[in-house]
Each structure stands twice: as C-alpha cells, then as structure tokens.
N, C-alpha and C positions, 0 to 999 in steps of 0.2 A: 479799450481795444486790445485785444491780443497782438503780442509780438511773435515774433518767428523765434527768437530768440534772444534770450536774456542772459549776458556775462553777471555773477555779483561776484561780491567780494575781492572787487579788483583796482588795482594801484594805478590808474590812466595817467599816460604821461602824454600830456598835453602841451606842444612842443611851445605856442605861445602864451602859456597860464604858470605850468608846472605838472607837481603830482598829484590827484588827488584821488582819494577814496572814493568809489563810487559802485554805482549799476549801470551796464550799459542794456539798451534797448535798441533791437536790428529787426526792423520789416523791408519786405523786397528790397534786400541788399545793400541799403540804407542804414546809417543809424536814426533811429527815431528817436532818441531822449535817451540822457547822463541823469541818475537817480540817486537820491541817496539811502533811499533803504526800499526794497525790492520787495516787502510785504504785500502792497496791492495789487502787484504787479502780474499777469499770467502772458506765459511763452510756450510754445510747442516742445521748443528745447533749453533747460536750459545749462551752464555749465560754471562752476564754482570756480573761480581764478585760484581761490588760497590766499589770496594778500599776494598773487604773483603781477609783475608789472607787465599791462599790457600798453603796449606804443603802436601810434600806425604805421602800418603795413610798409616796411621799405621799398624806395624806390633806387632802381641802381640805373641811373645814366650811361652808363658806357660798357655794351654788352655787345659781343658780335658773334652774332650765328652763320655757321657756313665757315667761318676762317680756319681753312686748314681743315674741315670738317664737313661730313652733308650738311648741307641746308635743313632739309625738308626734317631729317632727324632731330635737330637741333631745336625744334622749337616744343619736342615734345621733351625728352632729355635732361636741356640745359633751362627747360623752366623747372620744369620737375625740382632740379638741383635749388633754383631761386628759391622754391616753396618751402625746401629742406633750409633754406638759410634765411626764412623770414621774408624775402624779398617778393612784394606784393606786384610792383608793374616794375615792368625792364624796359629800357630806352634802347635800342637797336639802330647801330651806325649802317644805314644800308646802301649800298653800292651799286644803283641803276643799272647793270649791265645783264644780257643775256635773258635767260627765261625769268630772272627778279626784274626787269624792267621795268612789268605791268606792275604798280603799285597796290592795284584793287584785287589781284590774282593772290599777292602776299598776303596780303587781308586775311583773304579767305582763305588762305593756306593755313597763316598763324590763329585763328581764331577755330580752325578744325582740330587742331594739336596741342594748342598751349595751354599751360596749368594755369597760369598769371595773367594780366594783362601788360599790354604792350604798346608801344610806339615807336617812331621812328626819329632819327637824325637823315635828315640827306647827305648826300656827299657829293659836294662841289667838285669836279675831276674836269669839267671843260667848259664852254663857252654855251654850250649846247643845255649845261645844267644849270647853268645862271640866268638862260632863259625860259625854264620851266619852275622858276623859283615860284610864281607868282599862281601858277596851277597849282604846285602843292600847298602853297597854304591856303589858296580859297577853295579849293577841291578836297583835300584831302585831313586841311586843317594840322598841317604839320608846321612847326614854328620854329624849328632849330635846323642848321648843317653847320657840312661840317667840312675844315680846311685844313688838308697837311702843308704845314709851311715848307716852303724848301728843299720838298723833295724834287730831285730832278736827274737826268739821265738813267744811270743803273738802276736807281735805290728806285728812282719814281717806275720805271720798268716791275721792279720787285714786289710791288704790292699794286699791280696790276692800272696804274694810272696814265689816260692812254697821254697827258701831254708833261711838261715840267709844271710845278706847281711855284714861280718867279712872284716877285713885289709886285709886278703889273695886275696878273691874276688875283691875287691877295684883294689888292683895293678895289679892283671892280668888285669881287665879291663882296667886300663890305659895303659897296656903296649899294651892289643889288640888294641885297637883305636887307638893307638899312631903309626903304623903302617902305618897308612895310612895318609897321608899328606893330610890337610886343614881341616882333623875333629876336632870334640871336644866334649869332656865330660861334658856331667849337672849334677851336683850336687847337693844333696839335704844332707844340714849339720845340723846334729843335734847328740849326744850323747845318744843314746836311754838307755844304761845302766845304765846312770847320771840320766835320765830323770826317770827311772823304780823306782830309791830309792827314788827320789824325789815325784816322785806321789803317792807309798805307802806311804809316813810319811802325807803329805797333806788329801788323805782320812781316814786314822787311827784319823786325826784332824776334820772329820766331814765337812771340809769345800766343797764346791759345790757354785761356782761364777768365773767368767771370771775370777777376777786377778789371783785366784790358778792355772786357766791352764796357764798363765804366770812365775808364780812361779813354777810348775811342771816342764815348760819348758824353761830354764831362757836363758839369750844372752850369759852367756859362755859356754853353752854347743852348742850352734853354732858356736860360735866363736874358739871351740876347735876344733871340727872336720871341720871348714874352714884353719885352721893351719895345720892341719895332712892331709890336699886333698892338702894344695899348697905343699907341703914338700915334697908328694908321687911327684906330678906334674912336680915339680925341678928335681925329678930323673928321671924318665922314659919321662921327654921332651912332655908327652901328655898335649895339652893348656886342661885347666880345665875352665868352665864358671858355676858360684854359683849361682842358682834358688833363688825365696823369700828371700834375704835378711834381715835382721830384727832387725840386733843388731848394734850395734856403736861399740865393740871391733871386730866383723868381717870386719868391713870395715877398721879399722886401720889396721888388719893383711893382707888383700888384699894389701893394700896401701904398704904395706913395702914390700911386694913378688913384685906387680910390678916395685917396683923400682930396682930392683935387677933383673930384668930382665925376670921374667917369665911369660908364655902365659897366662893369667890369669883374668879373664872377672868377673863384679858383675851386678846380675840384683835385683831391689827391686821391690815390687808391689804396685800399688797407696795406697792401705789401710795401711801400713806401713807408710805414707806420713800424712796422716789426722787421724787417729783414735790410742788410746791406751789403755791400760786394764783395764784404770777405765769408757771406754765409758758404756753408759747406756743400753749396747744389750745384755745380758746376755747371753745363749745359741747362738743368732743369731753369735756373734763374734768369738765364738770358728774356731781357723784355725791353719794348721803347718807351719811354725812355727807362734806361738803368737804373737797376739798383746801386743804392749811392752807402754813405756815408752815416757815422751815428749823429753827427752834427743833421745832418739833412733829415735824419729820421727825426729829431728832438723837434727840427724847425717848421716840419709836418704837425706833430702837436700842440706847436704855438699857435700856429696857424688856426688848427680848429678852436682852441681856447680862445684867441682873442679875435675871431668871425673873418679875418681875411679870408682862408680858405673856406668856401661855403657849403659841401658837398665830399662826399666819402665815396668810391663807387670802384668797381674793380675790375675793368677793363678785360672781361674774362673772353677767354677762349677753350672752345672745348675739343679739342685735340688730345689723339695718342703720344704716349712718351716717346714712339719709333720717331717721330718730327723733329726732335731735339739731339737726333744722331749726327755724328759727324763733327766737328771742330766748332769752337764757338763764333766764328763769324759765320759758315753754312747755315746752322741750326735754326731751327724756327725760334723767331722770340713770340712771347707772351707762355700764357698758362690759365689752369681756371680759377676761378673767385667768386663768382656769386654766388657762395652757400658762403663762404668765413668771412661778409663784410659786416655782420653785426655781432657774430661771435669777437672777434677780435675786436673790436668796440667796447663789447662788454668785458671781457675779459682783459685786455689790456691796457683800458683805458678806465673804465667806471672800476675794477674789483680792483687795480693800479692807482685808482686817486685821482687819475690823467681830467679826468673828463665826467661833468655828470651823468646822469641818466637822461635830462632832458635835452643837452648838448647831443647825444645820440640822439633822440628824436628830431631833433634840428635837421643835423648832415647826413641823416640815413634816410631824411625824409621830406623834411615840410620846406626847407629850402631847394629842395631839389623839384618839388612842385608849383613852387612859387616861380623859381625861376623859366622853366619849361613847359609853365601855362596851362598847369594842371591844378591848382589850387582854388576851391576849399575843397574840389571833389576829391582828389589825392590828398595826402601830405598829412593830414590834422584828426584829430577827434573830437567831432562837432555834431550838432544836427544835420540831415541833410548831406550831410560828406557821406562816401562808398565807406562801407563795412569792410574796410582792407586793415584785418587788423594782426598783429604778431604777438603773442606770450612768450614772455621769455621767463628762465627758471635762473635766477644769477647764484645761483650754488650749485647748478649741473657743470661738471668735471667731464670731458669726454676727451679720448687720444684720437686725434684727426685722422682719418686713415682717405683712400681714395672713395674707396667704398661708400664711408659714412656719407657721404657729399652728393651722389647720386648722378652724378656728371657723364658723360661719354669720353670721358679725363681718364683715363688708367695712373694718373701722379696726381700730385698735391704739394707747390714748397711749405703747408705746415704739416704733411706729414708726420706722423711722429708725437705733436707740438700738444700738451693737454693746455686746453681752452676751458675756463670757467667763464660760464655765462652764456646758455643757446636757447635759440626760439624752440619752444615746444608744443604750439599749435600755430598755425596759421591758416589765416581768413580773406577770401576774395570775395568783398560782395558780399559777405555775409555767409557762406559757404565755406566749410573747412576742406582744405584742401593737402595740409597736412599735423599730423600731430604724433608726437612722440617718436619726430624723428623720422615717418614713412609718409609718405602719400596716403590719400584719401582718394577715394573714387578716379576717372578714368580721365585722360586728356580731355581738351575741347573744351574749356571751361575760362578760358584766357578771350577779353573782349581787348578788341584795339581801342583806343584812345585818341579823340579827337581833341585837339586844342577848338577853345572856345566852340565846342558842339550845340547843340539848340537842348541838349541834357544836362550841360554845366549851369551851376547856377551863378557863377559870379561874374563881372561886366571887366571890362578893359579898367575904368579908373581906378578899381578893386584889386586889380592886378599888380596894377603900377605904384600903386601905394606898398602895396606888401614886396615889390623889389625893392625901393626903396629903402624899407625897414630893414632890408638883407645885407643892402649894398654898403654901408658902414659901418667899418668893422666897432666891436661894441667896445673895445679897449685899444690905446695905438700897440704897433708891432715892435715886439724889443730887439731893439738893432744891432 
C-alpha cells in the first residue's frame, strides 16, 4: 500500500523507547509504520531527514489567546508562531465570558484560522462555572481547568474575575472536578495577600525595577499556596497540575506530596529555565509569577532531570510592547513564548549537557498528553498516533529577533540571544505546516481536540496507567 508520505533517514526520538534510526510511514494523517530500510516502501512524497532528529510534535499547555490582544487574530498569528517553534497542539486557558461564552462558536472560530491544533483549559471564576463542569466534559470532552489561587479584591478585579478566588471556592472546585474521573485541576499558586503587603512596603520605598516585582512576589508565597492545593488535593483525591512553576521550595513540596502518593503534576516555563530578575529587560520581564533567582533557575533543571517537574510550556501572550509602558507595577505582565520552548531546550539544555534529547521529548511532549488525556493520539511516535511531528537541526545557530518568531509580539526577552538548536519542518497530521523557518500553506488547518473522542484510540485504564508511570519522579529530588 502506498503511503502519503515517507520520512527516511531519520533519528526518531521516541519519548518511551529512546532514539532510534528509522523510516517513518504517514497515510491520512496517521502514522502507518516505523521501518527500517525504506527500499520497498512507495510514497507520494517523500523527504530525507539527514540523520536529523525527528520528536513529536510539541504540545504547549498554557497559551492564552486574546490577553491583552484580539482574539479572533490570535488563533491565526499565535499559531502561526507555534508552527514556527515546533509546537504541534496548544492548550488554551479560556475564559467563559461575553461573545467566547458559546464554546462550539470557538470551535469554529479556532478551527477556521488555526495552523495547529488545539484545546481548551476552563476557567473556574464562579459558582456558575462549577456548575457546568460536568457539560464540558461530556459535551465538549474538555478534561482540565483552571484556578487562580488567592486572587481577590483588586488583583482578582485585574484579570477580570467577576468574584474573590478564597479556600472555600478552591475546594468545592476540587471536590467538583474530582467527580469525574481522568480530569484535573491547573493551578495557578501565588499568595496574593502576602504579595498585597509586600508590594505596598516596596512602592511606599519608591522602588520601580524588575527585581521589586520579584521581591513583591517572592518563591514562598508560591511555594505556600503549592502546599495548601496539594494538602486540599490529598483530601478530596482531585489530581492537581501547577502551572509556571518558578521557585525551588515549590518543587521540593511537589517532591515530597508525590512521594506520598498523590496525583500531582508540575509544569515550569522555558523563561524560568534561562532568565532571572537581575536580566537587563526591565518592564519587558515583568510576568506571574516572577522571574526569580539562579538558584531557582538551576532548580527548574533538577526538576526536569529528576521527573518532579513533568511539562515545559510557556505561558505565552501575544501582545504589543506599548502594554509594558509605564512603571513596573502598571505594566502588563507576561510576554510571548510559544515559538522558543523547544529551541531553548535544545539549546540550552541537550547542546548544554543539561538534558537529553529524549528528556525533551518527554516535557515538550508525551507528558503533557498523557496528563491532559491526549495520549497515544498526541505526545508519541507510534502506529496509529497523529503525524504531528517536528525536525529539528541541533547545529542551526540563529539570533532571536521578534520577527524570527512570527508572533503578533513586536519584543521577545531572548531577543538578541543566539539559540542552537531549532525545528526546521513541522508536521500536523501529516501536513507540513512549516519548514525552514516559514509557514506552509494558509490558516484553517488547526482541528480541536477532544479528550477521549470516539477518534482516540486509547481507553481510560490506558490512560491511568501512563499517569502513573508520569507521576513518580524517576530519581528522588536533591534537597
């Protein structure tokens, strides 16, 4: 039988096996069969890797369209930008309110525009959303939301949340998701009360510079309220998974809940990885939580080395640099990232030593589908799994610029920064969507993502077994 297309000569990094040498075979957007010599073999197309490494397709968990940005632009854009940076499906934090309400409208909005494919996180913000938990997963088949701890009065005003986000609300959300079997809760941990006295004494001091919002927002008041979500976690049995990671005492506390048994996931984001509060970006660096410390950057690395931290992903927002005007408390936090979360993988960590090649495929990928109920279709390179695959070149040198990235971003904190080690084709489905750096063909090529759809081939115990295999860390954490 002819293939639609046939990779040879290529390094498959197979996130649960290793490397291995092979031929891949792709019909209707599938792969059909891993080979080892492509002589018998006939395809429509086909394309010679070089002995270059190909990994699947990254998935990046924590993308949010419309923040500080159009919406509707954004999914053509800031996928665009994924495609440019390897990134295969993006996970979308979406916020129920106004003409995003109707979930089936999004759908179709993001499946008209998008390069990549996609999913959703909900976001738990009232009483109202805790009661439609149970629609979106048997309707919509969405498996994840999502909870800001501790935001309340101004800050919770600030990012448009219409009640406080208190302990009461916390646990009924866990106890509501926990209802349902194979979801999970994103957390976002921060102490916003600690944070409130801390950043009144810091402006009463005049001060206005990146490391104050580090100081405003220091690692244990992450670290506190990642203690008090695994603690609620342990009791009500709902697995918990911690967004932006950013501090080295939150990952010791992770460390010690999983060892103890409970469901309980960390994900960091590449800027955490390379950059801390004394970098030179002033306003551009402001994000939640803070950039921190080289101690915290090192203990982000442990973290992926020894599996506590299970997921890389880059909290990206695609916004103009005019939003970062003004004094470092006014200024918009976040920035973008879903085009430099597998270059600086590659680069700072596999041609660095940090990290293997298939440790990236792990956190860029096959954990992040395992966890969020996307696995074996996402994540892996197997039979039967989507042809979402990425080539990377680990001797391509490039100087970051805005441009390069494809973003609706006019900045970039690596700017500047030369990176070895970037994707140089990518694959949705089996379709290139880009290569050598541009785009391939037009939007509208991005399918949503159902958790357990009647298209996935793998069952609930299948699932639960490979979280499992996620959930403890493969070496203890150095303390």
């Amino acid at each position: 039988m002819a293939m639609d297309t046939l990779i040879k000569n290529a390094q498959l990094v197979i996130p649960e096996q290793g490397v291995v040498r092979a031929c891949l075979g792709i019909k209707d957007g599938s792969i059909q069969g891993i080979y080892q010599d492509e002589a018998s073999l006939e395809a429509d197309q086909i394309i010679d890797a070089g002995e270059k490494y190909i990994l699947p397709g990254a998935l990046d968990p924590h993308v949010h369209l419309g923040f500080a940005g159009p919406f509707d632009e954004h999914f053509t854009t800031e996928t665009a930008s994924s495609a440019i940076g390897g990134v295969t499906t993006i996970i979308h934090h979406h916020f129920l309110a106004g003409r995003y309400a109707d979930l089936n409208k999004v759908v179709e909005l993001g499946e008209s525009r998008s390069h990549v494919d996609f999913a959703f996180h909900i976001m738990l913000v009232s009483e109202e959303s805790l009661a439609d938990i149970k629609t979106y997963v048997q309707d919509f088949g969405v498996r994840s939301f999502k909870i800001f701890m501790g935001y309340k009065g101004q800050e919770a005003k600030q990012v448009g949340l219409p009640r406080d986000i208190d302990d009461g609300f916390l646990f009924s959300a866990l106890e509501e998701v926990g209802k349902h079997p194979g979801t999970v809760t994103c957390i976002h941990a921060e102490n916003n009360e600690l944070i409130a006295t801390l950043k009144q004494r810091l402006m009463d001091a005049g001060r206005d510079d990146l490391p104050a919002w580090e100081e405003a927002r220091p690692g244990f008041a992450e670290a506190e309220n990642v203690q008090r979500a695994l603690y609620f976690s342990q009791i009500t049995g709902c697995p918990v998974y911690f967004v932006h990671m950013s501090a080295a005492d939150s990952v010791k506390k992770l460390a010690q809940y999983k060892a103890e048994g409970v469901s309980a996931y960390g994900e960091t984001c590449s800027h955490y990885l390379t950059h801390t509060k004394d970098a030179p970006l002033g306003n551009l660096g402001k994000v939640n939580p803070p950039l921190r410390t080289e101690k915290d950057v090192e203990a982000m690395w442990e973290g992926l080395r020894s599996g506590v931290i299970d997921t890389v992903a880059s909290d990206h927002g695609g916004f103009l640099s005019k939003k970062k005007e003004g004094d470092i408390w006014s200024a918009m936090p976040g920035f973008p990232g879903v085009a430099t979360i597998l270059p600086v993988l590659l680069s700072e960590g596999v041609n660095r030593g940090r990290i293997s090649i298939q440790k990236v495929a792990e956190v860029s990928s096959c954990n992040t589908a395992k966890i969020f109920g996307l696995y074996p279709r996402k994540g892996t390179i197997s039979v039967g799994s989507d042809a979402d695959l990425v080539m990377v070149d680990m001797d391509l040198e490039k100087t970051v610029t805005p441009e390069l990235l494809g973003s609706m971003s006019d900045f970039t904190i690596y700017d500047g920064w030369k990176l070895k080690g970037w994707p140089v084709l990518t694959m949705v489905r089996g379709e290139v969507v880009m290569k050598d750096g541009q785009i391939v063909g037009g939007a509208g090529k991005g399918k949503y993502v159902r958790w357990l759809s009647e298209k996935d081939s793998f069952k609930m115990g299948a699932t639960e077994k490979c979280l499992r295999s996620i959930n403890k860390p493969s070496k203890p954490w150095r303390t």
